[in-house]
C-alpha positions as CSV (number, residue, x, y, z in Angstrom):
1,X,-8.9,1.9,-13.3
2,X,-7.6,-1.5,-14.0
3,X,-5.5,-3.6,-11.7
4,X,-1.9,-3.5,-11.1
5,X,0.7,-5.6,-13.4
6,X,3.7,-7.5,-11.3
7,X,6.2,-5.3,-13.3
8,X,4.4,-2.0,-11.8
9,X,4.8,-3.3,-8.0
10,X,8.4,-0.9,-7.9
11,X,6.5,2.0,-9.0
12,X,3.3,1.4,-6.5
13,X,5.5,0.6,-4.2
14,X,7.8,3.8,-4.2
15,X,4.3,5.9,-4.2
16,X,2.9,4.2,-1.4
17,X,6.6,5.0,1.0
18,X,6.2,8.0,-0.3
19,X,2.9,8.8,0.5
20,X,3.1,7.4,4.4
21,X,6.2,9.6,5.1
22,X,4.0,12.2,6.5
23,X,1.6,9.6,8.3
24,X,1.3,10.3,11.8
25,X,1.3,6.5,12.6
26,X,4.6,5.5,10.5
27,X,6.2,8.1,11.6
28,X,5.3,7.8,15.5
29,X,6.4,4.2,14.9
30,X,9.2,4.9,12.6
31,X,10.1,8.4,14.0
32,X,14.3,8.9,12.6
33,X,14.3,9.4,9.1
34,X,16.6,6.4,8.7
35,X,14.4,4.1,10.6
36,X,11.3,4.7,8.1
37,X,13.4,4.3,4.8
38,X,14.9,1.2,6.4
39,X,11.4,-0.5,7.5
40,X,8.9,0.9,6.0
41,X,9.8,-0.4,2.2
42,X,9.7,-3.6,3.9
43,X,6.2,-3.6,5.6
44,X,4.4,-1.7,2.7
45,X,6.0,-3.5,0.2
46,X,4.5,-7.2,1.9
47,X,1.0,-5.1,2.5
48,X,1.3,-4.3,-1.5
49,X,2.3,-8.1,-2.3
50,X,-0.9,-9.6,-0.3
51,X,-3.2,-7.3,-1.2
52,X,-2.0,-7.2,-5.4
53,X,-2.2,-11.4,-4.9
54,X,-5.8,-10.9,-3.8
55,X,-6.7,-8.0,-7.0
56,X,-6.9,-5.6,-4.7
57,X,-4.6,-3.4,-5.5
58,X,-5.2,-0.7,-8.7
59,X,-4.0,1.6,-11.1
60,X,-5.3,4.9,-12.6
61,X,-3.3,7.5,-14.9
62,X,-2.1,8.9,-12.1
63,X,-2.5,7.2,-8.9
64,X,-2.7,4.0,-7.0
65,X,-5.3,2.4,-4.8
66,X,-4.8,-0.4,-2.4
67,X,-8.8,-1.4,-1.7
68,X,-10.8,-4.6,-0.4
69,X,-13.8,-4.6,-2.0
70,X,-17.0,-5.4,0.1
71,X,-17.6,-9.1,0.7
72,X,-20.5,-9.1,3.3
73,X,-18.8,-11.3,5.5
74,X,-18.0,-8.5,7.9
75,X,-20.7,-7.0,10.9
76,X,-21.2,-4.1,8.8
77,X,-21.5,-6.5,5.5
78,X,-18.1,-5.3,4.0
């Protein structure tokens, strides 16, 4: 795993719509068709951008992983 480039955020981004069209939370949010490929690129792709700003956001061969890694500033120490 190694963490994502800028040039890769089109690709991640893609996979990540992608993988949320199916979500039961998008979609009860974002129920037409229509609605979800006009808002969700938008609200995944600023998740993506904050979390890729803060390394948190990685690559594989074949997947991608949006993750906070523990901090132990939280009640549970992540």
């Amino acid at each position: 795993m190694r963490r994502i480039e800028p040039a890769e955020r089109g690709s991640a981004l893609a996979s990540v719509v992608a993988a949320f069209a199916v979500d039961p939370l998008p979609r009860w949010i974002w129920a037409e068709d229509e609605r979800y490929a006009g808002c969700a690129p938008a609200f995944f792709g600023l998740l993506l951008d904050l979390r890729r700003l803060g390394g948190e956001v990685w690559a594989g061969p074949r997947c991608w992983l949006l993750h906070r890694e523990p901090r132990g500033d939280g009640p549970t120490g992540g």
